[in-house]
C-alpha positions in Angstrom: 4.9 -0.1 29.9 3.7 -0.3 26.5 0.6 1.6 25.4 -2.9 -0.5 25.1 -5.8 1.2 23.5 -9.3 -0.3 23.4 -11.4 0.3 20.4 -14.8 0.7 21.3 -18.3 1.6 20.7 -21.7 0.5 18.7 -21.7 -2.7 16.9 -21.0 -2.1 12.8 -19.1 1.2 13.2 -16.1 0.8 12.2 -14.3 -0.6 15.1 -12.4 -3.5 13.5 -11.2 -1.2 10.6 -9.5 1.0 12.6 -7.7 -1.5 14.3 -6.6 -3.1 11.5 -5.4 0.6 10.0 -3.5 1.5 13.1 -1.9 -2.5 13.5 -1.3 -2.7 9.6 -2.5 -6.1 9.8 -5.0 -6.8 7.1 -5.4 -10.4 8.7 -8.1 -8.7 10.7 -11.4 -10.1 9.8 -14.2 -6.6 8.8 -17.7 -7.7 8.4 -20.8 -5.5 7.1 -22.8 -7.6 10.1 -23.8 -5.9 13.4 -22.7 -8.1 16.3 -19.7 -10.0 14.0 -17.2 -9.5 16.9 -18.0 -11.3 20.2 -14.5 -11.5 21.7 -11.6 -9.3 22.3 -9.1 -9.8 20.4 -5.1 -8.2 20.9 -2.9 -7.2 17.7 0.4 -6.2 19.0 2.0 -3.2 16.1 5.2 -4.2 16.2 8.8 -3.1 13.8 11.4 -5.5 13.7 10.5 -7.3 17.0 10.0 -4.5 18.8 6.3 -4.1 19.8 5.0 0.0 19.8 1.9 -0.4 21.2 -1.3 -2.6 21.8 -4.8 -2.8 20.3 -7.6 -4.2 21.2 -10.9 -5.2 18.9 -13.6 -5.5 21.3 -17.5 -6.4 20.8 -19.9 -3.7 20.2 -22.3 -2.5 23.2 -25.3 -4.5 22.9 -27.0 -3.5 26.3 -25.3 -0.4 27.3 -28.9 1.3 29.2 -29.4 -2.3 31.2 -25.9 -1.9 32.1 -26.0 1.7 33.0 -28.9 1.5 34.9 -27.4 -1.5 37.0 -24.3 0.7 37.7 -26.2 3.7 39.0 -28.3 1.2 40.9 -25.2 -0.4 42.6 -22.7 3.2 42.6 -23.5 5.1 45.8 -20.9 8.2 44.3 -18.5 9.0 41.6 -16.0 8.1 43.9 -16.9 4.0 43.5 -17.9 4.3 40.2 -14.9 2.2 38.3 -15.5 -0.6 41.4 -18.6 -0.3 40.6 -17.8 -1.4 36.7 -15.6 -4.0 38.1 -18.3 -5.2 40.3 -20.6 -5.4 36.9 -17.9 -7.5 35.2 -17.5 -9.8 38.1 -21.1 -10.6 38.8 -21.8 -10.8 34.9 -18.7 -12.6 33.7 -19.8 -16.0 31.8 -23.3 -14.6 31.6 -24.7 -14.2 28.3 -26.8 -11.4 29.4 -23.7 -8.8 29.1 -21.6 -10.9 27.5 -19.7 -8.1 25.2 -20.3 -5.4 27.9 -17.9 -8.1 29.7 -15.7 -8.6 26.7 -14.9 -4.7 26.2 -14.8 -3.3 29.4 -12.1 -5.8 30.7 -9.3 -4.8 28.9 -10.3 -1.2 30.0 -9.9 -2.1 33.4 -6.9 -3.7 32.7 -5.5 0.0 31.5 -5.8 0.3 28.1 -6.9 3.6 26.7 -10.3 4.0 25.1 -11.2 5.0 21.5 -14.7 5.0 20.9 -15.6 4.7 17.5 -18.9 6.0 15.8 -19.8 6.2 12.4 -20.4 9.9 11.0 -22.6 8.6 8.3 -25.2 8.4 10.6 -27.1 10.7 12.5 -26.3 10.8 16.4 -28.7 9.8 18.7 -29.4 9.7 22.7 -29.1 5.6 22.5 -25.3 6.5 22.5 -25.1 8.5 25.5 -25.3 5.5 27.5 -22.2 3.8 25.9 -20.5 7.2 26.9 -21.5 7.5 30.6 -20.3 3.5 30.9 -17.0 4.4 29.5 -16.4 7.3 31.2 -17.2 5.9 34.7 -14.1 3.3 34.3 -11.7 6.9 34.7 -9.6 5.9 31.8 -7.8 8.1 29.0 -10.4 8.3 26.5 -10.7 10.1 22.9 -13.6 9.7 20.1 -13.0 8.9 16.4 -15.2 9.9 14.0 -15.3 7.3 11.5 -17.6 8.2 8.3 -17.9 4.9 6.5 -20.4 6.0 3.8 -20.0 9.7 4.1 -19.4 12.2 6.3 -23.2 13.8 6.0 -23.6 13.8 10.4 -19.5 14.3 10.9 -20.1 18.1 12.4 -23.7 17.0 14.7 -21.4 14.0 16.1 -18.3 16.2 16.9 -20.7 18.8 18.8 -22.0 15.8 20.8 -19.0 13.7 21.6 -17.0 17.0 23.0 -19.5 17.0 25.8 -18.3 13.0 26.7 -14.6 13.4 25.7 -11.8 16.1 25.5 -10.2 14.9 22.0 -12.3 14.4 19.3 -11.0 13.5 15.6 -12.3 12.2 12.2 -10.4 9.4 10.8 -11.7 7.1 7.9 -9.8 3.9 8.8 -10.2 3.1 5.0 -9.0 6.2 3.6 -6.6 7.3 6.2 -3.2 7.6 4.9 0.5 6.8 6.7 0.6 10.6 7.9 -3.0 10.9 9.4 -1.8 7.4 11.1 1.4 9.2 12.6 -0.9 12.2 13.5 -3.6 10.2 15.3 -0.4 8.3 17.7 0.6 11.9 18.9 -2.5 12.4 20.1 -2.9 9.3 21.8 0.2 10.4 23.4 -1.6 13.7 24.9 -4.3 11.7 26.7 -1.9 10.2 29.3 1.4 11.6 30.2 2.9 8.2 30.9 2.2 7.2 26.8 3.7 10.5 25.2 7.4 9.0 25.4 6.8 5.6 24.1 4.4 6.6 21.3 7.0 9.2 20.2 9.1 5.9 19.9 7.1 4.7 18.2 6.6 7.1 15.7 10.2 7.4 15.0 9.8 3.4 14.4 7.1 3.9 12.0 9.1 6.6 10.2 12.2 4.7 10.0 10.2 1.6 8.7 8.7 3.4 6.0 12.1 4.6 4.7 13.6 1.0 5.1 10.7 0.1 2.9 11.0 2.6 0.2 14.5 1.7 -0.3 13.5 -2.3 -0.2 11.5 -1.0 -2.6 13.5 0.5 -4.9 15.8 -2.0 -4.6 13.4 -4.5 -5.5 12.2 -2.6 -8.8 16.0 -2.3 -10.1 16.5 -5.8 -9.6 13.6 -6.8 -11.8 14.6 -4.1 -14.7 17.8 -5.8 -14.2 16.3 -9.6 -14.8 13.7 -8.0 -17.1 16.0 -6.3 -19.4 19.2 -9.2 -19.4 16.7 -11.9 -20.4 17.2 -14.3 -23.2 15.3 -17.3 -23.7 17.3 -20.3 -25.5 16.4 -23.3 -27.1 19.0 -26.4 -28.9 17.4 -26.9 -32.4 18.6 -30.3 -34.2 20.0 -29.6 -37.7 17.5 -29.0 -40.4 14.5 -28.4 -38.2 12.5 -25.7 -39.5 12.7 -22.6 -37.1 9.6 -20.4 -36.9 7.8 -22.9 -35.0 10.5 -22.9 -32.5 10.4 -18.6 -32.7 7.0 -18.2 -31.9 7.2 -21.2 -28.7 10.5 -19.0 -27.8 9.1 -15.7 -27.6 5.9 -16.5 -25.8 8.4 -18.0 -23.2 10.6 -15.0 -23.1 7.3 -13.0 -22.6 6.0 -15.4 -20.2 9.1 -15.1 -18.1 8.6 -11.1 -18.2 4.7 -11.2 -17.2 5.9 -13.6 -13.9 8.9 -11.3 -13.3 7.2 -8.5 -12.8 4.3 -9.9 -10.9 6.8 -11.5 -8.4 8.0 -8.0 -7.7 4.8 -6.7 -7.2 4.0 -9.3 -4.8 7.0 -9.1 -2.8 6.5 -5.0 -2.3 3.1 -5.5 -1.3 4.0 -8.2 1.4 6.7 -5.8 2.4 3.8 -3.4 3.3 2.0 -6.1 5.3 -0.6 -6.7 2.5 -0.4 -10.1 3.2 -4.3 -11.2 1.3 -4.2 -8.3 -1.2 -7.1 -9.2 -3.1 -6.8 -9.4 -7.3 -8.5 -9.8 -10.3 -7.7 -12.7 -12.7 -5.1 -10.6 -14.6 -3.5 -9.6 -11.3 -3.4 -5.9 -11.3 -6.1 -5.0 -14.0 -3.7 -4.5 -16.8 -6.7 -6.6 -19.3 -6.8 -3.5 -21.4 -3.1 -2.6 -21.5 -1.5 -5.6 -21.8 2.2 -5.4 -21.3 2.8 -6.7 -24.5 0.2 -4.5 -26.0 3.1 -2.2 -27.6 -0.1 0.1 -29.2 -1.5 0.6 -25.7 2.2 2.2 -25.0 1.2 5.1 -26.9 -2.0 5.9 -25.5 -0.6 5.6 -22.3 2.5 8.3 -23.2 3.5 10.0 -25.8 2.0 10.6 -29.6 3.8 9.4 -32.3 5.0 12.4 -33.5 6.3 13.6 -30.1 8.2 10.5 -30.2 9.3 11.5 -33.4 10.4 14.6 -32.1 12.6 12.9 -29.3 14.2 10.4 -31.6 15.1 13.4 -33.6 16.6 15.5 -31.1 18.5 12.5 -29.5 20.3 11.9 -33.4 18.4 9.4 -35.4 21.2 9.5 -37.5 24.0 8.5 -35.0 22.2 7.0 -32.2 23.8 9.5 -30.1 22.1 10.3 -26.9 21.3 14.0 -26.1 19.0 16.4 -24.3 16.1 14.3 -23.7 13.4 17.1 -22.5 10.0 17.0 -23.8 9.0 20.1 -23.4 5.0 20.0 -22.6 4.3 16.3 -23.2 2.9 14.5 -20.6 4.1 11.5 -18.8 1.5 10.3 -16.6 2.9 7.8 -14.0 0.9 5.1 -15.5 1.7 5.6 -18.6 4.0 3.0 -20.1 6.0 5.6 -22.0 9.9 6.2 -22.4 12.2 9.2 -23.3 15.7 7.6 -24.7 16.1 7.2 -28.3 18.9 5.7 -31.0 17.0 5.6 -33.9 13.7 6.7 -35.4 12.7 3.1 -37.3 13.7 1.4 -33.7 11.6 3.1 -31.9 8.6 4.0 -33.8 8.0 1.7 -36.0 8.7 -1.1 -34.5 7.5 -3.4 -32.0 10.0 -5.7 -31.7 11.0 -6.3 -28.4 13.7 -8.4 -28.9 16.0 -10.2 -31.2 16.4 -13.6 -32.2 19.9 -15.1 -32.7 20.9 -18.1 -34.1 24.6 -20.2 -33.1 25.3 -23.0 -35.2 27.7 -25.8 -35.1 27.3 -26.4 -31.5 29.8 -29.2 -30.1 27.5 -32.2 -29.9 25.6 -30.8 -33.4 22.7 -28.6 -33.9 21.9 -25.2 -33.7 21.3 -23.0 -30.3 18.2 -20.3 -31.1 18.2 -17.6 -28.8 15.6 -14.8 -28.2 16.5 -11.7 -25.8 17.5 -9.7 -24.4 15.0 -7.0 -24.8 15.9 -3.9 -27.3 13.5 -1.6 -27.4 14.5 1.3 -26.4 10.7 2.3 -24.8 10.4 -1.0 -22.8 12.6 -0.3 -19.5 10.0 2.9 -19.3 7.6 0.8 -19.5 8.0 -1.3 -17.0 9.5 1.4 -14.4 5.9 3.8 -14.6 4.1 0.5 -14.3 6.1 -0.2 -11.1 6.1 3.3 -10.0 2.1 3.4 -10.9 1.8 -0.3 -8.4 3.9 1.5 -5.7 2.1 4.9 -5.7 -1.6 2.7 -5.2 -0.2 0.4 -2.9 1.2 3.0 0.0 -2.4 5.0 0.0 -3.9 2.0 0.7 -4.5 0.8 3.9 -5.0 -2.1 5.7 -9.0 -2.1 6.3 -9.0 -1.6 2.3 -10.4 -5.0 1.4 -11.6 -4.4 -1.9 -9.4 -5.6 -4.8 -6.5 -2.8 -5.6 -7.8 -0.6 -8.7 -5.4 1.6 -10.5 -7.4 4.2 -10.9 -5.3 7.2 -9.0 -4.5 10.1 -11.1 -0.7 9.9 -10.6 1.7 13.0 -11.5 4.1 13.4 -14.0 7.3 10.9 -12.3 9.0 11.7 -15.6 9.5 15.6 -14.5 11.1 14.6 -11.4 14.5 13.7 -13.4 16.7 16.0 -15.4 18.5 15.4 -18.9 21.4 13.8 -17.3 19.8 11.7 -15.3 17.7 10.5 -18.1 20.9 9.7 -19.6 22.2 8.1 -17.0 19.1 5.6 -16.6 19.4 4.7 -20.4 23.1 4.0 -19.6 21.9 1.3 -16.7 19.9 -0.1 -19.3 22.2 -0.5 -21.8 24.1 -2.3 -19.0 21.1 -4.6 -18.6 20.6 -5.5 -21.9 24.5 -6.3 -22.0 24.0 -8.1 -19.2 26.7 -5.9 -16.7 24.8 -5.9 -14.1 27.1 -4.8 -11.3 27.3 -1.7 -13.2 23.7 -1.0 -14.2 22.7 -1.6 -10.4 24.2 1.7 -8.8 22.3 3.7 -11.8 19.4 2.2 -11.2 18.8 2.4 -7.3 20.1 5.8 -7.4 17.7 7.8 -9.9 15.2 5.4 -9.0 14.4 5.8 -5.3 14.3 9.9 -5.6 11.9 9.0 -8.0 9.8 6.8 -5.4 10.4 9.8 -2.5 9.2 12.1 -4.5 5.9 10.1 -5.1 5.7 9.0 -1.5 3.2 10.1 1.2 4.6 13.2 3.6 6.0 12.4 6.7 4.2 15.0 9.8 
């Protein structure tokens, strides 16, 4: 039988959040209003069809001392005590009196598991003893999140209280929590009943194996768009004797057009991969107003110096082009910044922004001329676009699904660039070059496989 847990406790404490955290469904609706729930509701966590366990949203008490003083007025010993909660729901069911007492003890009796949820922002009070006594005469499994929404000021005061009610007792910010407390919390849901160990080990190896299958989606799905990004050439038939820097200037905004769109359709494919389904953005998308990805100043402040890229295009042969050891020493690549490490030339790729080329074919069959712009050649943009993606990945997987405010790169990533050695710096370059040639059977391979140790060894660990 598959595991049911009903989450449970005052109105406004976090209840729907956690739900939404442990079902990764971010379709669940969280409200700053006491009282904003009034039904159950069932969210299935499921991987690839196959569903791991149940959760329940349920209303917050709203008369838990009435209700506890009719069950000890109808309970003659601990022995009746869960008929006696059935006995409450029957009587009151339809009833707007205990209408949400109803709503969330059902499901209980039913057999889910309870998780009562309290906020550890707050100071405990008695008032909550009576949601605890109600809960605890239905004889289910039960365990008690701490949830501190604002801060965790009353966390310790709340776990001494709440060990007197129930025998587990954890702290989880459904915001904040990340995919290993998530992993963490499902083993010890599995310790309250011995029936829900197996299954929830199941479904932990699920969860694990999904969040491998999506790390290589992923990686997968930032090669392609270096690939499309990198072999792009925008073309435009140009009659004869038509003057062409009008047509330039139309071309390259399109070619650049085409690169902002690419790279916001990967974006939103890996977040919909991680069941971000109503991510919430700014006008510019991901808040890139200040570094635009055209912006080829910003590059700099993001990475390297001028003279360290100086130093780099030295050491990789300005003279020849020739690519060699491409270590940089103690200059720092954050994972944001859009900087690069492979060189051919010093005036290509320090003094120059141009991004790409513009070719001209003349004589075409039925007259004319064929202006082309693309594909990209400088030699800093694939970098560019790789520690943005790396940057979008690393904030989207600490993010969880009862985060509803709009994602903010604001992390303070590590240094991805440290995570490769000289030849596999020059082996990315190579997968580049076969971009920009357009080969992309070859440049594929390269890609996926220096990229997605790259993305492992920015990932979350796996307890």
């Amino acid at each position: 039988m598959t595991p049911t847990f009903a989450v449970v406790g005052h109105p406004n404490k976090g209840k729907s959040s956690i739900v939404a955290t442990l079902a990764q469904n971010d379709s669940i609706h969280i409200a700053m209003q006491p009282g904003t729930t009034r039904n159950s509701h069932h969210y299935p966590m499921s991987v690839d069809g196959q569903v791991l366990y149940h959760l329940v949203d349920t209303p917050g008490f709203q008369r838990a001392r009435k209700a506890l003083a009719w069950l000890q007025a109808h309970s003659r010993s601990a022995a009746d005590r869960r008929d006696t909660v059935q006995g409450f729901i029957t009587q009151h069911q339809g009833l707007s009196q205990f209408h949400d007492e109803c709503e969330l003890l059902r499901p209980i009796l039913q057999g889910a598991g309870i998780i009562y949820v309290v906020d550890g922002s707050v100071p405990y009070g008695p008032e909550y003893e009576a949601e605890m006594e109600i809960l605890r005469w239905t004889g289910q499994p039960s365990m008690a999140l701490i949830n501190p929404i604002a801060s965790d000021a009353h966390v310790q005061e709340w776990q001494t209280a709440l060990s007197q009610f129930f025998r587990t007792v954890r702290v989880f910010n459904a915001r904040t929590a990340e995919f290993d407390k998530h992993l963490s919390l499902l083993r010890c849901f599995g310790q309250l009943e011995e029936s829900w160990e197996a299954p929830l080990n199941e479904a932990i190896d699920y969860l694990l194996q999904q969040h491998r299958q999506r790390r290589e989606t992923t990686c997968q799905q930032i090669s392609r768009m270096l690939a499309d990004m990198l072999s792009h050439q925008q073309s435009i038939k140009l009659p004869d004797g038509v003057d062409t820097e009008p047509m330039k200037a139309l071309l390259e905004q399109q070619w650049q057009a085409f690169q902002r769109q690419r790279e916001q359709e990967c974006r939103t494919h890996i977040e919909k991969l991680y069941q971000h389904h109503h991510l919430q953005r700014h006008e510019s998308g991901l808040e890139w107003q200040q570094e635009d990805l055209f912006n080829t100043d910003q590059w700099y402040l993001w990475g390297l110096s001028k003279t360290e890229l100086l130093a780099i295009a030295t050491g990789a042969g300005a003279a020849t082009g020739a690519l060699a050891d491409l270590g940089v020493g103690g200059a720092s690549f954050m994972l944001g910044a859009l900087g690069g490490g492979v060189v051919g030339g010093v005036s290509a790729w320090l003094f120059s922004a141009e991004l790409a080329r513009f070719k001209i074919k003349g004589k075409l069959p039925l007259g004319g001329q064929q202006l082309t712009y693309g594909p990209s050649s400088h030699r800093n943009f694939p970098f560019v676009i790789l520690g943005r993606a790396l940057y979008h990945w690393q904030a989207l997987i600490r993010r969880n699904h009862a985060w509803r405010e709009p994602l903010s790169l604001d992390i303070a990533p590590g240094d991805w660039h440290e995570q490769l050695s000289t030849s596999q710096k020059l082996d990315l370059e190579k997968a580049f070059g076969y971009c920009r040639k357009q080969n992309i059977d070859k440049a594929m391979p390269l890609l996926e496989q220096h990229i997605l140790p790259l993305l492992q060894s920015l990932d979350l660990p796996e307890r």
